[in-house]
C-alpha positions in Angstrom: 0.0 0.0 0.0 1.2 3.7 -1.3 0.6 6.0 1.9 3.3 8.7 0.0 2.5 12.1 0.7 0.8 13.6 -3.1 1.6 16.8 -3.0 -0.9 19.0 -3.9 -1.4 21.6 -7.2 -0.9 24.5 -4.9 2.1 23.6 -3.5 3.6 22.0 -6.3 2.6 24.1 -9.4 3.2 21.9 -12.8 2.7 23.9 -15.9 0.2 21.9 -19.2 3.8 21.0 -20.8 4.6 19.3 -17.8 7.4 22.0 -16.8 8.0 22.7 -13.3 6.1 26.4 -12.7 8.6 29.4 -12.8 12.2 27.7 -14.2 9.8 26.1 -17.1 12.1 22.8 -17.1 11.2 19.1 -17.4 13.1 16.4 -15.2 14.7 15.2 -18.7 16.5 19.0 -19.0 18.3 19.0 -15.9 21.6 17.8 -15.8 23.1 16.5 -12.2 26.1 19.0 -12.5 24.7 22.5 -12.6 26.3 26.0 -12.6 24.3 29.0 -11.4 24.3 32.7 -12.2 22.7 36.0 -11.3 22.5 37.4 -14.8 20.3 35.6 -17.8 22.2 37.3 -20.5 25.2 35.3 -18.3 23.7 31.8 -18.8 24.5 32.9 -22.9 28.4 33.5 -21.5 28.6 30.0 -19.8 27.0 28.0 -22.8 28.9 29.3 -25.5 31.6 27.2 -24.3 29.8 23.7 -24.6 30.6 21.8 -27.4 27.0 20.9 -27.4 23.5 22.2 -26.9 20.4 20.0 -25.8 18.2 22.8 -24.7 17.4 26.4 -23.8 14.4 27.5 -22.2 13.7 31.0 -20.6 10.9 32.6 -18.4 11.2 35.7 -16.6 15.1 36.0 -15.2 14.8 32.2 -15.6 17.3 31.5 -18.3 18.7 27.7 -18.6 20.5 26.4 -21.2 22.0 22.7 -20.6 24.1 20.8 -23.1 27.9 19.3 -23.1 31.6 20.3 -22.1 34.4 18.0 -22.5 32.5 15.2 -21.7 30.5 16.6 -19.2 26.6 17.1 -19.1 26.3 20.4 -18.0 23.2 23.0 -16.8 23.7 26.1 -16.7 20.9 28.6 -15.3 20.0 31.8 -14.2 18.5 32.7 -10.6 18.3 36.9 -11.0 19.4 38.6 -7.7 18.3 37.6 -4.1 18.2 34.4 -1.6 13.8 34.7 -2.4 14.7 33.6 -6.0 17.6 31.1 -4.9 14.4 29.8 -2.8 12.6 29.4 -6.1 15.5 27.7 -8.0 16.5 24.9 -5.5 12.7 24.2 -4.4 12.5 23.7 -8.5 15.6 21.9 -9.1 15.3 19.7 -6.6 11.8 18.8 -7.4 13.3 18.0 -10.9 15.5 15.7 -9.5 13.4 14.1 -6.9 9.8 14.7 -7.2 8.2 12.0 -9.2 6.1 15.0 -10.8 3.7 12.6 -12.3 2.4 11.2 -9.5 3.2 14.3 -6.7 5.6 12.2 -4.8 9.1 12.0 -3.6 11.4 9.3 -5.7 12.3 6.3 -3.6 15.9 6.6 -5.2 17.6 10.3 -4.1 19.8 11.9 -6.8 22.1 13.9 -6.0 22.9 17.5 -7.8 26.4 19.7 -7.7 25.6 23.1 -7.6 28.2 25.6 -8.2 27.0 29.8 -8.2 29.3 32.1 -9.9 29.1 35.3 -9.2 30.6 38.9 -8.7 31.1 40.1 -4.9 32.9 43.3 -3.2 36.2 42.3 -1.3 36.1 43.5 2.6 40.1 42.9 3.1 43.5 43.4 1.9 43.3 40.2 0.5 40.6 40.1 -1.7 41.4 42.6 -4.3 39.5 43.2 -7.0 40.2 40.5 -9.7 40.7 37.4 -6.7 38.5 34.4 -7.0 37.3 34.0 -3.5 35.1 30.9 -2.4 32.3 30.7 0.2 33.6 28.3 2.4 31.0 29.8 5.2 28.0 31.8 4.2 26.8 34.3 6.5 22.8 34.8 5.8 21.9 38.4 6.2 18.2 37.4 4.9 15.6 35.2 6.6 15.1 32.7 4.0 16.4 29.2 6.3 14.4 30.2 9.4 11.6 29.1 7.5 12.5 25.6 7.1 12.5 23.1 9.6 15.9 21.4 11.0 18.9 24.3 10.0 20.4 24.1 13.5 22.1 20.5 12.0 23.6 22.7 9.3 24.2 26.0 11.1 27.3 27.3 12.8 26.3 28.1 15.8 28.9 29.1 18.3 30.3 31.6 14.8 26.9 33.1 15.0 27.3 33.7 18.5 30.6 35.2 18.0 28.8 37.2 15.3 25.7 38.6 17.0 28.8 39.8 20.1 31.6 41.4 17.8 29.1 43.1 15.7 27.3 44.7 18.4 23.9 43.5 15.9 21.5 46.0 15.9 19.4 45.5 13.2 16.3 44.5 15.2 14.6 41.5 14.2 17.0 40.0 11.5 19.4 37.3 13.4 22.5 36.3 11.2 23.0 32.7 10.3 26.1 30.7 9.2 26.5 27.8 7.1 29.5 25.7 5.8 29.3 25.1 2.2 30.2 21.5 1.0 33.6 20.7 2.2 34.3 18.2 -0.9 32.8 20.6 -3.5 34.5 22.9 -2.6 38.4 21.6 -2.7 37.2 20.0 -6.0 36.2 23.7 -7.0 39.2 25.5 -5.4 42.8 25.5 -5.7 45.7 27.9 -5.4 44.3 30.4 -7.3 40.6 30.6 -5.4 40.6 31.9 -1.4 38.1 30.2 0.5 36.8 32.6 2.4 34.0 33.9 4.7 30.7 35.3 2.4 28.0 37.8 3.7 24.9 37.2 1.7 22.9 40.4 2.2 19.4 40.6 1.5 19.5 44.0 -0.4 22.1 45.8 -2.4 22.4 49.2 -0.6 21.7 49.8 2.7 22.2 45.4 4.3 25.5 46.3 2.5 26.8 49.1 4.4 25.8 51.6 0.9 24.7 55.0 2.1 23.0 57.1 -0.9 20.7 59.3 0.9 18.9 57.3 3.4 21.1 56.9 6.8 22.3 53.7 7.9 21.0 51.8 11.0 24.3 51.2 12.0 26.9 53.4 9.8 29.5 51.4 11.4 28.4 48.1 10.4 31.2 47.7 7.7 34.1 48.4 9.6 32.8 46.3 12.3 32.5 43.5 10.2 36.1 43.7 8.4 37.8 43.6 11.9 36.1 40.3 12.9 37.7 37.3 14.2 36.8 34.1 15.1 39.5 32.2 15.5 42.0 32.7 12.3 38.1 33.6 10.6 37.9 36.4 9.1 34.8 38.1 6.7 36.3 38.3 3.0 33.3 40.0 0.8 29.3 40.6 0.3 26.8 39.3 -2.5 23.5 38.3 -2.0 22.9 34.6 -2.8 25.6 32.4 -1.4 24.0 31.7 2.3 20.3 30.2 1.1 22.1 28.8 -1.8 24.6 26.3 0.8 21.9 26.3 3.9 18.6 24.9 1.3 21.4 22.3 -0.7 22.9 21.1 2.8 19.0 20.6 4.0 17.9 18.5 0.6 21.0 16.8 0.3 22.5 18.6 -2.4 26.7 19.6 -2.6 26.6 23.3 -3.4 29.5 26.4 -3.4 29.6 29.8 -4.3 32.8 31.1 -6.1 32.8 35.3 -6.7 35.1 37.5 -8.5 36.0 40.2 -6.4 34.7 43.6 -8.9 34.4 45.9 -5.8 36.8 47.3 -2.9 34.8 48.3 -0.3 38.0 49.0 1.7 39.7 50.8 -1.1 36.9 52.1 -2.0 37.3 51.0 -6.2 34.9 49.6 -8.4 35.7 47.9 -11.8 32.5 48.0 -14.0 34.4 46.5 -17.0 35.4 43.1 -15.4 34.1 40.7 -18.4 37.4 39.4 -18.4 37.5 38.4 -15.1 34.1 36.7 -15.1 35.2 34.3 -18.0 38.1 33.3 -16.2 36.2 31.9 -13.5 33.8 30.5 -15.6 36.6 28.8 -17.3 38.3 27.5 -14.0 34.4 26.3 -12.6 33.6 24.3 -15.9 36.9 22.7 -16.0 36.6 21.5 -12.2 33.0 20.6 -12.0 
């Protein structure tokens, strides 16, 4: 006797072509090695390096294009900017891989996907210039995304968020930072001499979660400098972006092996930006396909 959970239309939404609701992909699209980025036009970037093309299918800042590279079956696809839409992307992918979508229930037989986000970040120290490769080895959540799932204190560094919430002096009231490791083995596979594996802020906004004053005055104007003189133990914070935390904490929970990888493209020390950093994008891209 079946007594499966069948999860229902609401929950799981399954679009007439039988295309999982937002991403628009069928199980059969999705490859089990898959690279992420924040920009559509991006997913373009990545895939014109395969050496073959199975599929591209777009909706909204959805882009995903999966195909071949040197012998490896590759997808490729676009999340836009925030941990809400990295929320959207794993729910999906994983349902893809795991979600019998046919019948509304979870696969007897787990499968596994490698998740790699590349992405562009602002360095917080000396040694993350603009132009390093820098990997998040810990992802420090400056959103709210895991504390809606059940479970995270297995995955969660607790005693760093401790040491967090006391060096920072927090006061942004009602926002509690969380810290999660990404996947050990991934990431050696991903990094060698030429990446850092560092310590990632994922903020939850651009501007102000990022320390950026334009005309509206910070909650706590010092926020920045408290966080590049933090410590914890030989720890110390490397650079911002905005996905890497949900991205680590939602693949740890499912089962998934998941990193981020940045290119540093803004000083926040220094005080530089580079806006014309192409160059540097491709050669991570480069490095991530050939180590996937």
């Amino acid at each position: 006797m079946n007594n499966k959970r069948i999860i229902p239309p609401s929950e799981l939404i399954i679009n007439e072509d039988g295309s999982v609701f937002h991403l628009h992909l069928r199980p059969e699209q999705l490859a089990d090695k898959v690279v992420l980025v924040g920009d559509p036009a991006r997913v373009d970037m990545v895939a014109s390096r395969f050496d073959r093309v199975e599929c591209s299918v777009s909706n909204r800042e959805f882009h995903t294009i999966t195909g071949w590279y040197q012998g490896k079956r590759i997808t490729v696809q676009s999340h836009g900017i925030g941990s809400d839409n990295i929320d959207i992307v794993l729910n999906e992918l994983d349902a893809l891989a795991n979600i019998d979508l046919k019948t509304r229930q979870i696969k007897d037989i787990f499968r596994q996907l490698t998740l790699v986000r590349v992405g562009t970040s602002g360095g917080l120290q000396e040694n993350t210039p603009i132009g390093a490769y820098v990997a998040a080895e810990r992802s420090i959540g400056f959103d709210g995304v895991m504390y809606f799932y059940d479970g995270t204190e297995k995955i969660r560094d607790l005693s760093f968020e401790q040491a967090l919430l006391q060096q920072l002096e927090w006061q942004i009231m009602g926002l509690k930072p969380y810290v999660i490791l990404s996947d050990r083995t991934l990431t050696e596979q991903i990094c060698g001499s030429d990446v850092l594996r560092g310590v990632t802020i994922a903020a939850n906004g651009f501007y102000g979660p990022q320390g950026r004053c334009l005309r509206l005055p910070l909650r706590d104007p010092q926020l920045n400098r408290k966080i590049q003189t933090f410590d914890y133990y030989g720890s110390r914070i490397t650079n911002y972006e905005m996905e890497s935390s949900s991205l680590a904490g939602l693949a740890a929970l499912m089962g998934h092996r998941a990193v981020t990888v940045c290119c540093i493209i803004a000083g926040r020390k220094s005080e530089q930006m580079n806006t014309a950093y192409k160059g540097s994008i491709e050669g991570l891209i480069d490095l991530v396909l050939a180590r996937i």
